[in-house]
N, C-alpha and C positions, 0 to 999 in steps of 0.2 A: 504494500500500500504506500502512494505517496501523498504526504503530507506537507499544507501550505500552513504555515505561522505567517499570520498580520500583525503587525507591534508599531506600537507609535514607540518603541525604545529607542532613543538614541547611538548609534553607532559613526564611527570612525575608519577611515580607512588603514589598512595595516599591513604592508608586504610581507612580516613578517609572519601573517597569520595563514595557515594552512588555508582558510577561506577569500584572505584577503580583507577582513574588516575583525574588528574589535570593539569591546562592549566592557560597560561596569555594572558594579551591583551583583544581585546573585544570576540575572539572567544568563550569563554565559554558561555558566552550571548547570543552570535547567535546560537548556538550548541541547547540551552536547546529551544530558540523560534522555530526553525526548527525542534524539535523533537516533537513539539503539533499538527504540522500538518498531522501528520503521525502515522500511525498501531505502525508502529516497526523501529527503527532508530539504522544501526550498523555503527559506525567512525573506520576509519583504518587510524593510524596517526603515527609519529614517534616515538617511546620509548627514551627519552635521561635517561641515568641511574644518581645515586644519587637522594638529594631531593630536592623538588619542591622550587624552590626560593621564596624571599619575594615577595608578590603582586599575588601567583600564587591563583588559584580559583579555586575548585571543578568542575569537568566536569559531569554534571547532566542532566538526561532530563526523558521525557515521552518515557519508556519501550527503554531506550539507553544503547547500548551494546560498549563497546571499545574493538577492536580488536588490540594492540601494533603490530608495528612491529621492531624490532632493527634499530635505526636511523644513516643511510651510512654515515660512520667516515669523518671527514672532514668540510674544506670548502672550497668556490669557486671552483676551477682547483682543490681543493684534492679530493673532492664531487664527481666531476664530476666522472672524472678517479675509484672513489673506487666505484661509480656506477653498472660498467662496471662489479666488481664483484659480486656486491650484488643483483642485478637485475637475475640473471640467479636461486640463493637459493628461490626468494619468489616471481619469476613472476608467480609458477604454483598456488599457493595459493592469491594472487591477484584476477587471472585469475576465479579461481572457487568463490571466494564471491561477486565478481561482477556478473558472472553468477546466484546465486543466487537469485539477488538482483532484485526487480521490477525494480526500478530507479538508478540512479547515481549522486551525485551532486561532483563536482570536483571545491573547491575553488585556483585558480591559480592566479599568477605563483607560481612554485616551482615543481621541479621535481618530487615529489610523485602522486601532482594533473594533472599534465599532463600527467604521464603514465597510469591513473585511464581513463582518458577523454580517450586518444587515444586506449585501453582495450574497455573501453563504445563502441566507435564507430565502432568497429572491430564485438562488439557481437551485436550491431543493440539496445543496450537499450535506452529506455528516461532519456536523458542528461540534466542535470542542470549546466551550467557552469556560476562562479561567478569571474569574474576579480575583482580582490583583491586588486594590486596594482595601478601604475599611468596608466589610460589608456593614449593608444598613445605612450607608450615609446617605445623605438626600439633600446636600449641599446647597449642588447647583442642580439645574437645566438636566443637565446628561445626567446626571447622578437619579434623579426623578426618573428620569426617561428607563435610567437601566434597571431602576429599582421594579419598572413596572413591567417592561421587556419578557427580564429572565423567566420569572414564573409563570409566562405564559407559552414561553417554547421550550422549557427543561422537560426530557421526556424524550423514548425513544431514541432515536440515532440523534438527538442534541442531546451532548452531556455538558453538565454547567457544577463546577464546584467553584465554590468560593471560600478564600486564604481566609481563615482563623480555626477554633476549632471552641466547641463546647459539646453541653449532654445533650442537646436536645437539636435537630437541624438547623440550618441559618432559616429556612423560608416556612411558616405555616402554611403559605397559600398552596405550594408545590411539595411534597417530599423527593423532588425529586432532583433536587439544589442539595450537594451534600458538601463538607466541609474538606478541604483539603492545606497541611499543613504547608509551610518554605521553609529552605534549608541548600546550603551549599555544602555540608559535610557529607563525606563519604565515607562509607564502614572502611576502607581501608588506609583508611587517615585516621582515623581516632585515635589509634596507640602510637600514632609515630606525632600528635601534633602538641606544641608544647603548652604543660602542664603547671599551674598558679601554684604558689608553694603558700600555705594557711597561714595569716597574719598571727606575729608570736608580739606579744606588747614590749614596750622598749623599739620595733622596727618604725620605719617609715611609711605611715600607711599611706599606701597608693590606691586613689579612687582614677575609676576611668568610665567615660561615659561613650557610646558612638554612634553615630544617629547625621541625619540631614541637619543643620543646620536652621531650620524656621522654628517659628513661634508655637504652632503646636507642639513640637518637639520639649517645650522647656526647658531648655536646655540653664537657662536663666535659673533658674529652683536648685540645680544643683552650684552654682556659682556662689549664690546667696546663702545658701545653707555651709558655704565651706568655714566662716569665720567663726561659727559654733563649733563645727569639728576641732578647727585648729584652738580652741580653748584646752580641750582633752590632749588634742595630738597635734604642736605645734610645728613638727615638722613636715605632716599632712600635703598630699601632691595631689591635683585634680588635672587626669589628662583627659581633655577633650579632642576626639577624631571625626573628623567629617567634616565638611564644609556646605555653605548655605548664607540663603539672604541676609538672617541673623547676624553673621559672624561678626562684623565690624560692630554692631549694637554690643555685643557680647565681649567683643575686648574692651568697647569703652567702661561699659560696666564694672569689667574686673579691677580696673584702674580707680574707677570713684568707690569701687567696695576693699581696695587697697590689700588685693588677693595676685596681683600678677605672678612674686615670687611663687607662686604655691600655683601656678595654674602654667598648663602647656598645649595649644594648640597647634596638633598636629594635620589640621587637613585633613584633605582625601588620601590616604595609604596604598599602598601595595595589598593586596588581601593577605599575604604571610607575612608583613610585618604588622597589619590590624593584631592577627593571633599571636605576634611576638610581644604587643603592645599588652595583651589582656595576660598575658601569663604574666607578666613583671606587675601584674597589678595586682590587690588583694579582693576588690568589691566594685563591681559595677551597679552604677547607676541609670534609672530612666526611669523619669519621672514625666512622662508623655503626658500631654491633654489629650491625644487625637486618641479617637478609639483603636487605632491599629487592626491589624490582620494577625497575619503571624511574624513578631519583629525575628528575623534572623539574628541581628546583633545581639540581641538575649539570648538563643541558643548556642549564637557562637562563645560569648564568655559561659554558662555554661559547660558546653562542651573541654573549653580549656580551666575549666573548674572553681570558676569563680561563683561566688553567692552573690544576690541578685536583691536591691532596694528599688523595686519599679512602679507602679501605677498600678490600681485594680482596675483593670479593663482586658475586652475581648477574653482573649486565651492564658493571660499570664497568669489568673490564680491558677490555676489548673496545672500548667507547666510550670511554675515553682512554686508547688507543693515541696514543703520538706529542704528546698533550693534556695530560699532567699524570704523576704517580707514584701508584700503588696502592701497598697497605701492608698485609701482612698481619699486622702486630704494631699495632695502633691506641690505644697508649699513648701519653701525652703527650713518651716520650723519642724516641720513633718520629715522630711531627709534628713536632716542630721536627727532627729532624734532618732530615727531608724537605723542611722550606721552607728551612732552611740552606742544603741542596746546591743548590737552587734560586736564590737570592740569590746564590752564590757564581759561579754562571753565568749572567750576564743575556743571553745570545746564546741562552743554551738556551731560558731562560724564553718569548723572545720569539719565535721559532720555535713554543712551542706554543703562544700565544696567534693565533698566523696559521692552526694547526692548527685549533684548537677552532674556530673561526669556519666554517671549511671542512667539520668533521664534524657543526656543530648546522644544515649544510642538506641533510640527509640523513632531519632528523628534523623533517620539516612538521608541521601541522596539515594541510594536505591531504595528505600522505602517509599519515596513519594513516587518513584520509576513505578513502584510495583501497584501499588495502590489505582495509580492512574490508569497502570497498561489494565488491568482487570474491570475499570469502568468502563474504557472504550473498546475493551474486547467484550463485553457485557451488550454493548449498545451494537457495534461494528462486526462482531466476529473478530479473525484471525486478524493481526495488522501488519505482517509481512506475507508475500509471495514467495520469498525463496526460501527454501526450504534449509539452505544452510543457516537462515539469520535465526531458527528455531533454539540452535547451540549457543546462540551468542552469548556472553557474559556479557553484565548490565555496568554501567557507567563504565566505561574503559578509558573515554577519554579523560 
C-alpha cells in the first residue's frame, strides 16, 4: 500500500539527508516509524527556504519520497489571506497525488492537513487522520470546524485518533475517535540513553524546563518561583530549552527578578544534547496553561529519569503517577512549593526517578508503530503488498 502524508510541518532542504529535506520536533521520528508500515511512503509538506536550524533532523524513512511545496508567506490572519492565493497554483497538483495515492494520513491542525483531509474525502480515499494538537480546543475558526468534522466521518476506513490519553474516549458523540499517545523514544534506546543521577542535599540542584517558548507554555511561573527555591538552595540553576515568541519577555524578566546568575537559556538543541541536558539535571519542570496533548518533553525527562512538577491537565496525572507532583494552581508560589517538598524528601524524589524510567517504557516508538498499524489494519486490511515487508523489523530507521 502507498501512502500520502499532508502536513503543514515545516521542513528544510538538506543534501545531507537521504530524502533530501529535514525537519524538527518529534515528526521526523514519527515520519521514519510510519514509513515501515508501508510499500511506499510520499510527504507533501511545507518548503521554508534557507537552512535547517539547530536541532533540525534528517527526514528519512523506508522507500520515502518528499514532495516540497512553497510554504504560504505569513502568519496567523497573513497565512490565512495569502492562502487564498496560493491554494488556486497547487490545488491541481494536491489534487492528482492524492488521487494517486492508496491512502491519506492528514496530521492536523494546520491548514495544509486539513485541505489534504477535506481532498481525501471528496475523492472517497482511506483516511488516516491524527489530531496533533490539544484535543477539545475550540479556539478558533478551524479548531470549531475540526471539533465538529471529526465525529462525523471517524468510522470505517476513516480512522481519527487524537494525541493525549485518558479512561474514558476523547469524543462522546463518536466512539470511534480513540486516543493515541507521542513519543520519539525507541525501545532500543532506553538502556543506552543517558541517565539523571537522584539529587543528594549539599548538590546543586539543577531544574530544567523544555517547551516552545509562548505564553501558554509559562514558562514565566517557573522563572518567578526560582527566588523561593534559591532561599533553601542558593546555588539553584534553572535551564531553560526551546525557543519562542516569549523568549526576549522572559530574559527581560529574569533581569528585573534579578535570577540571570541562576538561569540559562539554551535555545533550540540538538535532540541528544536536549537528553544530555535533562540527565545533568535533577527535576523538571512545566507548568503549562495550555491543555496539551501528549507533551513528549515530559516523557522524554522521564525517560532519562527525572521527577516531574507539571500542571494537572490532559494526560499528565495519569502518566506521572508515582513520577512527579501535578499542580493545579501553576503559579510560581505553587512551583517552588512543589520542588521544596520534593528536596525536603530525597528518598521520595528518588523513588520517582526509578519510576519514570519504568513508565517512559511503556511509551515506545514502536508502540505507537504498533498501536497505529493494528487500527489501520483494522479499518484497511493488510498495509503492505510485498510480501517480504511482512518480516520487517519496526522502526529501523
Amino acid at each position: 500500500m502507498n501512502l500520502l502524508i499532508i502536513s503543514h510541518k515545516e521542513i528544510w532542504g538538506d543534501p545531507a539527508s537521504s530524502s533530501g529535506y529535514a525537519t524538527v520536533g518529534g515528526f521526523p521520528f514519527q515520519i521514519a516509524a510510519l514509513c515501515e508500515l508501508f510499500d511506499r511512503t510520499v510527504l507533501v509538506a511545507a518548503l521554508r527556504p534557507g537552512q535547517p536550524p539547530a536541532g533540525a533532523r534528517p527526514l528519512s524513512g523506508h522507500h520515502l519520497t518528499v514532495r516540497p511545496l512553497p510554504e504560504p508567506p505569513g502568519t496567523d490572519l497573513r497565512r490565512k489571506l495569502a492562502l487564498l492565493a496560493w491554494l488556486p497554483r497547487h490545488l491541481p497538483h494536491i489534487w492528482r497525488t492524492i488521487r494517486n495515492a492508496d491512502a491519506i494520513h492528514t496530521p492536523i491542525p494546520g491548514d495544509l492537513g486539513l485541505i489534504g483531509l477535506l481532498l481525501a474525502l471528496l475523492q472517497r480515499k482511506p483516511l488516516f487522520v491524527r489530531h496533533c494538537g490539544t484535543w477539545g480546543n475550540r479556539t478558533t475558526l478551524a479548531d470549531r470546524f475540526i471539533d465538529w468534522l471529526l465525529p462525523r466521518i471517524a468510522g470505517g476506513r476513516n480512522v481519527v485518533l487524537a494525541t493525549g490519553g485518558a479512561e474514558t474516549p476523547p469524543c462522546s458523540r463518536n466512539p470511534n475517535i480513540h486516543w493515541i499517545f507521542s513519543t520519539t523514544l525507541r525501545q532500543r534506546d532506553l538502556p543506552a540513553l543517558p541517565r539523571a543521577r537522584p539529587w543528594q542535599p549539599g548538590e546543586t540542584l539543577r531544574l530544567v524546563t523544555v517547551s516552545r517558548l509562548t505564553p501558554g507554555k509559562n514558562t514565566l511561573a517557573a522563572l518567578r518561583a526560582l527566588p523561593a527555591i534559591l532561599q533553601a538552595h542558593p546555588a539553584a540553576h534553572l535551564h531553560v530549552v526551546g525557543d519562542g515568541p516569549t523568549r526576549p519577555a522572559l530574559q527581560a524578566a529574569a533581569g528585573e527578578i534579578g535570577i540571570r546568575e541562576h538561569l540559562t537559556f539554551h535555545g533550540n538543541r540538538p535532540h541528544r544534547e536536549v537528553l544530555r541536558l535533562l540527565a545533568r539535571s535533577h527535576l523538571f519542570l512545566f507548568p503549562t496553561r495550555v491543555k496539551e496533548g501528549f507533551p513528549k518533553a515530559v516523557l522524554e525527562a522521564l525517560a532519562c529519569g527525572l521527577p516531574v512538577v507539571a500542571a494537572r491537565v490532559s494526560v499528565l496525572p495519569r502518566l506521572l503517577a508515582g513520577c512527579g507532583i501535578t499542580l493545579s494552581d501553576t503559579g510560581p508560589q505553587a512551583v517552588a512549593a512543589a520542588v521544596l517538598a520534593l528536596t525536603a524528601d530525597p528518598e521520595r524524589m528518588a523513588r520517582m526517578a526509578a519510576n519514570a524510567r519504568r513508565t517512559a517504557h511503556a511509551y515506545t516508538l514502536e508502540a505507537w508503530q504498533q498501536r497505529i498499524a493494528a487500527r489501520l489494519e483494522a479499518a484497511w486490511g493488510p498495509l503492505y503488498r510485498n510480501p517480504q515487508r511482512a518480516g520487517a523489523k519496526p522502526c529501523k530507521s
